[in-house]
VEXDO-672467 format. One line per 2 residues: number of its first residue (from 1); their letters; for each residue x, y, z of C-alpha. Coordinates in Angstrom, 2 decimals. Layout:
NUM = a = X:Y:Z | ...
//
This chain:
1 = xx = 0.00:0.00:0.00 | 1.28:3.61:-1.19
3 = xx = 2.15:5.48:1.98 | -0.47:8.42:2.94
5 = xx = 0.05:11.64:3.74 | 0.79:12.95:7.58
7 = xx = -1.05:10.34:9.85 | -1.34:10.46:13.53
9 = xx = -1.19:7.34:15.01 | -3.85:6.61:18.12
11 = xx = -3.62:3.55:20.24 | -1.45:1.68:18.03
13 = xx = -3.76:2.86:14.88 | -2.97:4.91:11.60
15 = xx = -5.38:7.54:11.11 | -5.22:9.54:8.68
17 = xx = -7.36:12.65:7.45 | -6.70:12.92:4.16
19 = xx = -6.35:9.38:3.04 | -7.90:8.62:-0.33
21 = xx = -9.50:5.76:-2.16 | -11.36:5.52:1.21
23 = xx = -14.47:3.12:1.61 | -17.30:4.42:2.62
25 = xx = -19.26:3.91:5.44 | -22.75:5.70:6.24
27 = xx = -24.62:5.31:9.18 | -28.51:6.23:9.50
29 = xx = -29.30:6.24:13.43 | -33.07:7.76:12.33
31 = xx = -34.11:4.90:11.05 | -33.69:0.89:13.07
33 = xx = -33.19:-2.95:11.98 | -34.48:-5.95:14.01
35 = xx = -33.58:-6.19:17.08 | -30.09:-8.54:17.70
37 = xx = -31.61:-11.13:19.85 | -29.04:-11.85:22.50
39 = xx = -29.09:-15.91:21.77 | -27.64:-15.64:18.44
41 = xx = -24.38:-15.13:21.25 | -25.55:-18.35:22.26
43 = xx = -23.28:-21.25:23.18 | -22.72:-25.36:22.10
45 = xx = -21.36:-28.33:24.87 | -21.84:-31.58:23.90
47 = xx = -20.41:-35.06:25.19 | -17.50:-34.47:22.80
49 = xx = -14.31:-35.07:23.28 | -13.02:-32.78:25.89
51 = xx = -15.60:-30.20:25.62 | -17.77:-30.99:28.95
53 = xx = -15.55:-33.73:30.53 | -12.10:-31.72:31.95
55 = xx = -12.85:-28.89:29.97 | -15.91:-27.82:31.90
57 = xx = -16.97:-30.23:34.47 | -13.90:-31.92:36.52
59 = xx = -16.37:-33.04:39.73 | -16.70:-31.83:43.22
61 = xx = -14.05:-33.79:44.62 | -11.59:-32.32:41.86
63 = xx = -8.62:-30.23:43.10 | -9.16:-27.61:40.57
65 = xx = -11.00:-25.01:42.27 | -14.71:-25.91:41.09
67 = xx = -18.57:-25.27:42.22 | -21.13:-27.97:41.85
69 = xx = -18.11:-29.77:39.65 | -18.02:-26.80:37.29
71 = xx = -14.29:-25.42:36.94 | -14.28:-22.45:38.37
73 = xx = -11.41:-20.14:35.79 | -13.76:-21.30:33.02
75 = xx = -16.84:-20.44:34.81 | -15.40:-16.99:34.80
77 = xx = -14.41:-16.58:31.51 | -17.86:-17.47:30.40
79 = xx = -19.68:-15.14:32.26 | -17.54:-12.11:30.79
81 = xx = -18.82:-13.09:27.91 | -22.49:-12.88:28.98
83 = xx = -23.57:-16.13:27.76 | -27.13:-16.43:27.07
85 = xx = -27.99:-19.81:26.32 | -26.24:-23.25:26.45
87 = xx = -27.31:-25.54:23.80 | -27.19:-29.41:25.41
89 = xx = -26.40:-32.86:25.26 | -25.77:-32.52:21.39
91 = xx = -25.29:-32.56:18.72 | -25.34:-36.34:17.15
93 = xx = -24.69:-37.50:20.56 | -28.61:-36.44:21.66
95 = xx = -29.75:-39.05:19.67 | -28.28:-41.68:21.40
97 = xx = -28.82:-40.10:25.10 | -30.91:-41.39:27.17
99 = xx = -32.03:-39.02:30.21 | -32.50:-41.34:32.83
101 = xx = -29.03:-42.52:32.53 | -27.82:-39.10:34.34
103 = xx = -29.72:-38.70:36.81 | -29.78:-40.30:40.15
105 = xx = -26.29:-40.79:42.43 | -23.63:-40.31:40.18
107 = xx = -21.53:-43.53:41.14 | -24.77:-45.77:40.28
109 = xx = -25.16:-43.95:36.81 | -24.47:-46.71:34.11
111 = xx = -21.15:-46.74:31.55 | -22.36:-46.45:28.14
113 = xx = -19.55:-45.63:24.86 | -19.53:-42.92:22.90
115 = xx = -20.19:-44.15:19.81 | -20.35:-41.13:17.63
117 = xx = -17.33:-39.17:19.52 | -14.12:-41.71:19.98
119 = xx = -15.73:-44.48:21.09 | -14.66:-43.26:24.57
121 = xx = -16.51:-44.39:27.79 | -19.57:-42.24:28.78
123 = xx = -19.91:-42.07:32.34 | -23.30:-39.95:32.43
125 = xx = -21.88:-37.81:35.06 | -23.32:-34.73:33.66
127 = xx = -26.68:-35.43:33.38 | -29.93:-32.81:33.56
129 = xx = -29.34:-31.63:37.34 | -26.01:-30.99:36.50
131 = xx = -26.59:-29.11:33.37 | -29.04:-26.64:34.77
133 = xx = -26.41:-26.13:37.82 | -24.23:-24.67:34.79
135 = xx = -26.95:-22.65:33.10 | -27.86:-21.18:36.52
137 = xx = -24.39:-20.51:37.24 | -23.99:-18.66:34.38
139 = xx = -27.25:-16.52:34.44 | -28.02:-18.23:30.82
141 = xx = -30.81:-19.74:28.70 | -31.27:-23.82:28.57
143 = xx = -31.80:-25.23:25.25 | -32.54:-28.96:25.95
145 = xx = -32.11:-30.83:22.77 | -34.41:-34.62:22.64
147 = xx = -33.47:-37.86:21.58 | -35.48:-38.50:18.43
149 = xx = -33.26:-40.80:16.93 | -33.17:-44.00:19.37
151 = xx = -35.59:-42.59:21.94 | -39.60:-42.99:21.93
153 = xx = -42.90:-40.14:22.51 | -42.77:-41.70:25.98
155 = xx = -39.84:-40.99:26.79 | -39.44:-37.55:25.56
157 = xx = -42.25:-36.40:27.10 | -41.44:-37.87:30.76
159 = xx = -38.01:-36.05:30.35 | -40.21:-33.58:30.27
161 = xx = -42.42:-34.01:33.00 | -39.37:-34.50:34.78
163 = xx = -37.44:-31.43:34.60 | -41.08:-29.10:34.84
165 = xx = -43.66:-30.77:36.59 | -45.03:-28.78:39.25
167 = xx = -47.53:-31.18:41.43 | -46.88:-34.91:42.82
169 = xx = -46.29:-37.04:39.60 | -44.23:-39.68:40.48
171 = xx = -41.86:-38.10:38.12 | -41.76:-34.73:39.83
173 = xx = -41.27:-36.70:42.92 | -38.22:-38.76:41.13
175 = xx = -36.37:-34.96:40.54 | -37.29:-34.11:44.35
177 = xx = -35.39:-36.65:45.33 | -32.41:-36.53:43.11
179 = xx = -32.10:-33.13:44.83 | -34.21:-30.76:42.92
181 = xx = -37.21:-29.10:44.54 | -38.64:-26.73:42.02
183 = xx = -38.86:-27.80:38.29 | -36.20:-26.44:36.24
185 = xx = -36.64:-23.75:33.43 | -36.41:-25.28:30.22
187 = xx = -36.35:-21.92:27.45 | -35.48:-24.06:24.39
189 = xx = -36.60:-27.59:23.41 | -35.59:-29.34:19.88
191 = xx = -36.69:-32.58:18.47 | -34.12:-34.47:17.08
193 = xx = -30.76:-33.23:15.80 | -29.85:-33.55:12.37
195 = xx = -32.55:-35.42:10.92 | -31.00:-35.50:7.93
197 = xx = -27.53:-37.34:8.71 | -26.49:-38.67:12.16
199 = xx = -30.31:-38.36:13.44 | -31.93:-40.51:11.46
201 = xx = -31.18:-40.22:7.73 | -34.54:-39.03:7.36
203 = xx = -36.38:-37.23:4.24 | -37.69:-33.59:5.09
205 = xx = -41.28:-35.24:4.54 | -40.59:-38.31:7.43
207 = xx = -39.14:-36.68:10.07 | -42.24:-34.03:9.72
209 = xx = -44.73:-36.99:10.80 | -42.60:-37.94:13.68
211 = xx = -42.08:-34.33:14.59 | -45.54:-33.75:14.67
213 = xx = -45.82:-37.41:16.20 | -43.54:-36.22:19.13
215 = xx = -44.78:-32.92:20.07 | -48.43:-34.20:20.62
217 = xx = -47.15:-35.61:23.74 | -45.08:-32.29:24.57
219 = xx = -46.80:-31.19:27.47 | -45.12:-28.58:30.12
221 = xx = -46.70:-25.95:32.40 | -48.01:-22.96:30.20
223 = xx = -45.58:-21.07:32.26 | -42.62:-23.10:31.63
225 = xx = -43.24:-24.31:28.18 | -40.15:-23.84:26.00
227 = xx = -39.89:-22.98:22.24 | -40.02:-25.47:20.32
229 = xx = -37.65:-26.22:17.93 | -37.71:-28.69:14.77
231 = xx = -34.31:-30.11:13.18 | -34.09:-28.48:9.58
233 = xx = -31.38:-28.20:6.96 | -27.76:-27.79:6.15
235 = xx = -25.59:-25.44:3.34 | -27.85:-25.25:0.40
237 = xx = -30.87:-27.12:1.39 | -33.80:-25.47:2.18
239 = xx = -35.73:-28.14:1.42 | -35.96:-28.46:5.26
241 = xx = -37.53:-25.30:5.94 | -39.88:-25.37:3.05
243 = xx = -41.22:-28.50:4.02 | -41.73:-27.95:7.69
245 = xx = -42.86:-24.24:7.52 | -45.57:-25.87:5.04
247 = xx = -46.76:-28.72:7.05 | -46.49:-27.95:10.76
249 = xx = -48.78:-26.01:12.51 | -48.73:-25.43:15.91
251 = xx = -45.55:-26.14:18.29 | -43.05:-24.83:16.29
253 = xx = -41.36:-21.91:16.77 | -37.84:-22.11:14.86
255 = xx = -36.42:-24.43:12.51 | -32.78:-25.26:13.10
257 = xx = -29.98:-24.89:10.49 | -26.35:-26.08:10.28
259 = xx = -23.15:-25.10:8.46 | -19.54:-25.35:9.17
261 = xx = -16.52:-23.43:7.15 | -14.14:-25.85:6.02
263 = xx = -11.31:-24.19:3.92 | -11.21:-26.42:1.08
265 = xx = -14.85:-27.51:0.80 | -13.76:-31.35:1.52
267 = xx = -14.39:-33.35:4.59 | -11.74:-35.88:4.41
269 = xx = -8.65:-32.97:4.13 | -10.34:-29.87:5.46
271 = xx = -7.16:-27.89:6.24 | -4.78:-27.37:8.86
273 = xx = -5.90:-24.84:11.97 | -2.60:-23.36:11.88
275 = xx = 0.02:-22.79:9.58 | -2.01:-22.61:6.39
277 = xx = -1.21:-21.05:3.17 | -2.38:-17.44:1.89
279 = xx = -4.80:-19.25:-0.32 | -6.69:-21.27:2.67
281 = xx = -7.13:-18.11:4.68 | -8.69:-16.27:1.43
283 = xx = -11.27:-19.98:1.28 | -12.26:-19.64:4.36
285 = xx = -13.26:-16.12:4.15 | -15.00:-17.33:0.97
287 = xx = -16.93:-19.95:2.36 | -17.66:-18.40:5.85
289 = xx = -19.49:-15.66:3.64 | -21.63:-18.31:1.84
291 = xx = -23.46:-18.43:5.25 | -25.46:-14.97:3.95
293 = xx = -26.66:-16.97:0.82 | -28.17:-20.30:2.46
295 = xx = -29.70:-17.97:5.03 | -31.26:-15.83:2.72
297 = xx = -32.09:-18.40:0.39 | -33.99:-20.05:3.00
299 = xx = -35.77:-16.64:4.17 | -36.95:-16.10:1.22
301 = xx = -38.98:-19.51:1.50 | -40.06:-18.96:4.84
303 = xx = -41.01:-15.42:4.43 | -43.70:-16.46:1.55
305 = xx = -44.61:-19.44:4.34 | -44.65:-17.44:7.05
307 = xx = -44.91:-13.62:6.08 | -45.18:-12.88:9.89
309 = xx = -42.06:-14.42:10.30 | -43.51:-16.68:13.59
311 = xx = -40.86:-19.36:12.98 | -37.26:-17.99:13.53
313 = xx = -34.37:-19.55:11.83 | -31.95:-20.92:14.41
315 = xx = -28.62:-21.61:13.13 | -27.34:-23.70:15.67
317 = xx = -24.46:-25.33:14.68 | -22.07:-23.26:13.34
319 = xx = -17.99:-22.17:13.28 | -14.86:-23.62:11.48
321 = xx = -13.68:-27.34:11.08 | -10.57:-28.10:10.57
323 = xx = -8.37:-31.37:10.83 | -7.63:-32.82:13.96
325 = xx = -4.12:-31.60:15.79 | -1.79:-34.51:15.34
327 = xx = -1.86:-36.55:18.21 | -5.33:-36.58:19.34
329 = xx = -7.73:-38.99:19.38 | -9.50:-37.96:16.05
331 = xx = -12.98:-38.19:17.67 | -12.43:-35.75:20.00
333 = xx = -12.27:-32.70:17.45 | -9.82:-30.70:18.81
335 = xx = -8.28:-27.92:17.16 | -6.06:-24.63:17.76
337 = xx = -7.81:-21.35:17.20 | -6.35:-18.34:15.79
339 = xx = -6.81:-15.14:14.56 | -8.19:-16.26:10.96
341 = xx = -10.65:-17.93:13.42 | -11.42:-14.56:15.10
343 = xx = -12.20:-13.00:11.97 | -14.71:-15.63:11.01
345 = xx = -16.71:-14.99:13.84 | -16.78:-11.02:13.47
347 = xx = -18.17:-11.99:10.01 | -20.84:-14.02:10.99
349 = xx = -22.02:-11.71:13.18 | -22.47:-9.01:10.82
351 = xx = -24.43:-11.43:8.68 | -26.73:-12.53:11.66
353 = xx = -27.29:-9.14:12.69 | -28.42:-8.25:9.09
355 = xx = -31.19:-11.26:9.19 | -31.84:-11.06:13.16
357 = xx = -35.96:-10.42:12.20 | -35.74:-14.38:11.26
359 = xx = -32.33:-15.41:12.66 | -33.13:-15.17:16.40
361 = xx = -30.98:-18.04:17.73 | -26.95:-19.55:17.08
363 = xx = -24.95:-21.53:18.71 | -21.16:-21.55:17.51
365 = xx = -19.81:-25.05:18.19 | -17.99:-25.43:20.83
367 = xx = -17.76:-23.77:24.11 | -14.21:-25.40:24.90
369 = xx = -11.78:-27.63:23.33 | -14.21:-28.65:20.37
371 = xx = -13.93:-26.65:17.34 | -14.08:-23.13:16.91
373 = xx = -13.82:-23.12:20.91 | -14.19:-20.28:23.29
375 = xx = -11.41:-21.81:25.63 | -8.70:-24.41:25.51
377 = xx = -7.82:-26.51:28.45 | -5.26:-29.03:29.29
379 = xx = -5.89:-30.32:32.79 | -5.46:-27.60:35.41
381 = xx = -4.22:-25.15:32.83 | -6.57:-22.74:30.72
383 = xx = -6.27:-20.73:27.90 | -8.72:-18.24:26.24
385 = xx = -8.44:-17.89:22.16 | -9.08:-15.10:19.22
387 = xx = -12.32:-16.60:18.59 | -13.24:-15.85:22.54
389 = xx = -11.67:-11.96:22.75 | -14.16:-11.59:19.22
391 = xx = -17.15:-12.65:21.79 | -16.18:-10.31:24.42
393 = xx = -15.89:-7.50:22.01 | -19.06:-7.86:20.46
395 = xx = -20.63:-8.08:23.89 | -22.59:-4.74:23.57
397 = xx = -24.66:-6.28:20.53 | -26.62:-8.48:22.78
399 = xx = -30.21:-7.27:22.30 | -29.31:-4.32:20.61
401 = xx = -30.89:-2.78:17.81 | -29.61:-2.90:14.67
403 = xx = -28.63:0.22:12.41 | -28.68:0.18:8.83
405 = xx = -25.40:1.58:7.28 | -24.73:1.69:3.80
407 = xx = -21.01:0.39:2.46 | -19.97:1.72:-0.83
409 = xx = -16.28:2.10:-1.84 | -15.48:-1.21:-0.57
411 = xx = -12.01:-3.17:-2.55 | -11.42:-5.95:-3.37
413 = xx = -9.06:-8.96:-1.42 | -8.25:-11.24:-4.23
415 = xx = -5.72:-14.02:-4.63 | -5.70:-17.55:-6.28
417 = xx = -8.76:-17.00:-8.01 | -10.49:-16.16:-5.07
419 = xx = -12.32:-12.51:-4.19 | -14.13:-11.33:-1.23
421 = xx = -15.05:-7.96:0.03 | -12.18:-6.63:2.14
423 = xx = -14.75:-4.82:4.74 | -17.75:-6.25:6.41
425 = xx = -19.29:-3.68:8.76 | -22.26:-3.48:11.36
427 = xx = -23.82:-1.23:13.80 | -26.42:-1.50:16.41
429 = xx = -27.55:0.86:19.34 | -28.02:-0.93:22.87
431 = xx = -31.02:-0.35:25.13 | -29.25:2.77:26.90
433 = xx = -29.24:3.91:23.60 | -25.02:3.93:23.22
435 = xx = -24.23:3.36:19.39 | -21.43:0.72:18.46
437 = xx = -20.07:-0.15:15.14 | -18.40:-3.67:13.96
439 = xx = -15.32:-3.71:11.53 | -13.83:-6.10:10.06
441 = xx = -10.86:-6.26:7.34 | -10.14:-9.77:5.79
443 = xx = -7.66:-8.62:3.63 | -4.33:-9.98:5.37
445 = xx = -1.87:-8.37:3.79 | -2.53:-4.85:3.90
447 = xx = -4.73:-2.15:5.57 | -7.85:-0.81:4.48
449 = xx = -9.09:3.10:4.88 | -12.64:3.94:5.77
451 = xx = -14.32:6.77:6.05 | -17.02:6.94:9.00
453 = xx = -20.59:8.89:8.75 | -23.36:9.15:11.07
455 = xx = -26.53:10.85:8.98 | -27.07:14.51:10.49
457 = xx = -24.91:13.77:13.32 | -21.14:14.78:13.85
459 = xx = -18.81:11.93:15.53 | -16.42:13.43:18.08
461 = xx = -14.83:10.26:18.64 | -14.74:6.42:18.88
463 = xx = -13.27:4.20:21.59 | -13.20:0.16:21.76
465 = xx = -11.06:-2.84:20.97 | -8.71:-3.80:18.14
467 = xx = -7.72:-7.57:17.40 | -5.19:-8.10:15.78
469 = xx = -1.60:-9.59:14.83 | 1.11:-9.99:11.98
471 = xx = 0.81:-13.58:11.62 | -2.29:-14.69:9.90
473 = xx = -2.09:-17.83:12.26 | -1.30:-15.91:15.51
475 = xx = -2.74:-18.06:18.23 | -2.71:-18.66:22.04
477 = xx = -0.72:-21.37:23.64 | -0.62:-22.90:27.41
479 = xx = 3.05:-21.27:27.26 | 2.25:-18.23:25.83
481 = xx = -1.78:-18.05:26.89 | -1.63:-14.10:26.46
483 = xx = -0.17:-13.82:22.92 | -3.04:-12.53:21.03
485 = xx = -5.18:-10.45:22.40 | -7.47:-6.59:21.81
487 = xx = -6.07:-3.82:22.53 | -7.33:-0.59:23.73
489 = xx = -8.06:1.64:20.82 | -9.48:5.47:20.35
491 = xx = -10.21:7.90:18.00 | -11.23:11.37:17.23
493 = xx = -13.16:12.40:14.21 | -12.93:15.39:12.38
495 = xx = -16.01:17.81:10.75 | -18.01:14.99:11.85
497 = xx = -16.35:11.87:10.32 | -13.52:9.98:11.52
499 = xx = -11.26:8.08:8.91 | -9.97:4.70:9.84
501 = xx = -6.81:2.66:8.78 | -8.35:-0.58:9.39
503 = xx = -4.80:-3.33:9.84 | -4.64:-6.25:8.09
505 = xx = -6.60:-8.96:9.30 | -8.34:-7.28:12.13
507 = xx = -11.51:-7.13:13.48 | -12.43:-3.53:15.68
509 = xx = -15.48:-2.91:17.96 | -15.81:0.71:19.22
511 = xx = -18.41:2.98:20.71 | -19.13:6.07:18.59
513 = x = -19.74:9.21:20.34
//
């Protein structure tokens, strides 16, 4: 990039007033979006690998400082991060979980394997009490996902009865004496998971009679009774959505969706999490974008279904997938995170923000040490990564209101054959009425200048967070846990604007005043 004219650097940051080939950004706080519901912050464990067992729950008796079992550094980090809801037991392992193996004394719970994740032993020590100890621990929203696959009507509906009956039912009785006095709050309740692969192998058209089958037995307290959610479609398909929003009536209020970002499109080589070439990092952008399309594709068949948009779209499984570190049991899904993983997430935010009237609900997957993870432990030791700080920052948009903005201006990123935008951008103003704004650059290689309006209003200045680094795999490790991380970062703006040098491969979050 040619070098600009007199800049003054703030925080670390180039600005510069009289930079040129600028892209544009125009904000119109006048006029409002949908509001940002704050579950599409919403959060993924399932029996997978490390993700609940050591990585969340290491037991009472455990010498790592814990409360009801529930690690006590990673409780922590997950309540800076305001998490709202906790999606739970799976995934493809819900369909083979069985409820009344986890509840009761945990040393009388029965041994069952894993078969979907490693083949690993499956103690059933986090069962339902345990799980609601964790959502109440964390202030956050439980979305309870059924067995469809190997379970029955009968016994969906006692789990049911179990975790919200209010009067004497034998059942309600049975949670009394496991320890739990008043029925637990379930918010979120799906049928099935996946229908389509690991649930069932099921045609759109099947799984609608047993979904319809299933929740005719549903029955919770009108004051407890969750939102019902049916399993829908993946990528391109919205033959899911089409065929559901058509044929069920009544107790659904969301169909699920799922898509993962794999840099080169294939499932048997997806890519290596770290140390990847230019031309991966530039795929991933390019797929992670693709998300916008199969949501709006999908939209577009609900909205002539449903033109009062009752059912939301709840993409709950989402985030990148990479191949397994070496070493690791290859069931387990483990992978580093870095800063290309960061970026990912900033994107998809911007693109559930700008369909939050139908998107009301995600869940990245997975809280820790599965995935796109929040956190990274290895036994006593804990680690938070990129794709965490990107939560943090974007903290503010929880049940915010979203502000349209218009982007014009915006280059190009291009290399081996690939091109993507080099700016995504959002804005939303919170209930105190405070107005933030979202950047992103994907471009890796070199910074990009924007120029910042607000529609009749002058900006005196921004202030926020920058991520950032110069490798485009920077990433945390359990020897250096603080290597990448935001930075404090403010701005002034100038007759009313404020131009930005965005860095390479950044993602910024800042309060405009």
């Amino acid at each position: 990039m040619p070098l600009l004219k007199p800049m003054l650097v703030v925080w670390g940051l180039s600005l510069n007033a009289t930079a040129f080939a600028a892209a544009q950004i125009q904000l119109d706080s006048s006029s409002q979006g949908a509001v940002i519901n704050k579950n599409i912050y919403g959060q993924f464990a399932e029996h997978l690998g490390r993700g609940i067992y050591e990585g969340l729950w290491v037991g009472p008796d455990s010498s790592i400082p814990n409360t009801k079992g529930w690690r006590n550094d990673v409780l922590g980090a997950l309540k800076a991060l305001h998490v709202p809801l906790i999606r739970w037991p799976g995934g493809c392992f819900a369909d083979e979980y069985h409820w009344r193996d986890g509840i009761g004394p945990r040393d009388k719970r029965p041994v069952k394997v894993n078969t979907n994740w490693g083949g690993v032993e499956e103690d059933n020590a986090v069962g339902t009490h345990e799980f609601f100890d964790l959502v109440e621990l964390l202030g956050a929203e439980a979305y309870v996902n059924g067995n469809l696959g190997t379970g029955t009507p009968q016994e969906m509906a006692e789990w049911l009865e179990y975790m919200t009956a209010e009067g004497k039912s034998t059942l309600a009785e049975l949670r009394r004496k496991n320890g739990r006095e008043q029925p637990f709050k379930v918010h979120y309740f799906a049928v099935g998971n996946e229908a389509w692969g690991c649930g069932g192998n099921m045609t759109p058209e099947f799984y609608t009679h047993l979904y319809k089958q299933y929740t005719t037995f549903l029955k919770t307290p009108t004051h407890n009774t969750p939102k019902w959610i049916a399993s829908g479609g993946h990528s391109e398909d919205t033959s899911w959505a089409e065929y559901l929003t058509t044929n069920v009536k009544q107790k659904m209020d969301a169909v699920s969706f799922h898509y993962y970002t794999l840099p080169t499109g294939k499932w048997e080589q997806k890519g290596a999490a770290l140390q990847f070439p230019e031309a991966e990092w530039a795929s991933t952008m390019q797929r992670t974008l693709a998300m916008d399309g199969f949501i709006r594709n999908n939209k577009a068949v609900m909205d002539k279904l449903d033109p009062q948009k009752k059912v939301g779209f709840y993409v709950d499984e989402w985030g990148t997938w990479y191949d397994v570190e070496k070493g690791e049991n290859p069931g387990f899904l483990y992978q580093q995170n870095s800063l290309r993983d960061a970026v990912v997430a900033a994107l998809n935010f911007h693109i559930f923000h700008q369909h939050a009237d139908r998107v009301r609900m995600t869940n990245i997957a997975q809280m820790v040490n599965v995935l796109q993870a929040m956190i990274l432990t290895d036994k006593e030791k804990m680690l938070l990564t990129p794709t965490y700080h990107t939560y943090r920052m974007y903290v503010p948009f929880q049940d915010a209101t979203a502000v349209p903005l218009k982007l014009s201006g915006v280059p190009e990123y291009r290399v081996a054959g690939i091109s993507v935008p080099a700016i995504s951008a959002t804005a939303a103003r919170t209930k105190n009425g405070e107005l933030y704004l979202g950047l992103v650059n994907l471009n890796p290689n070199q910074s990009e200048t924007t120029e910042i309006s607000l529609a009749g209003i002058a900006i005196e200045s921004v202030s926020g967070q920058l991520l950032t680094a110069n490798q485009m795999d920077a990433h945390n490790t359990f020897e250096k846990p603080h290597a990448i991380e935001p930075t404090a970062f403010r701005a002034e703006g100038k007759n009313g604007r404020l131009t930005i040098e965005l860095p390479a491969k950044s993602v910024l979050v800042v309060k405009v005043q």
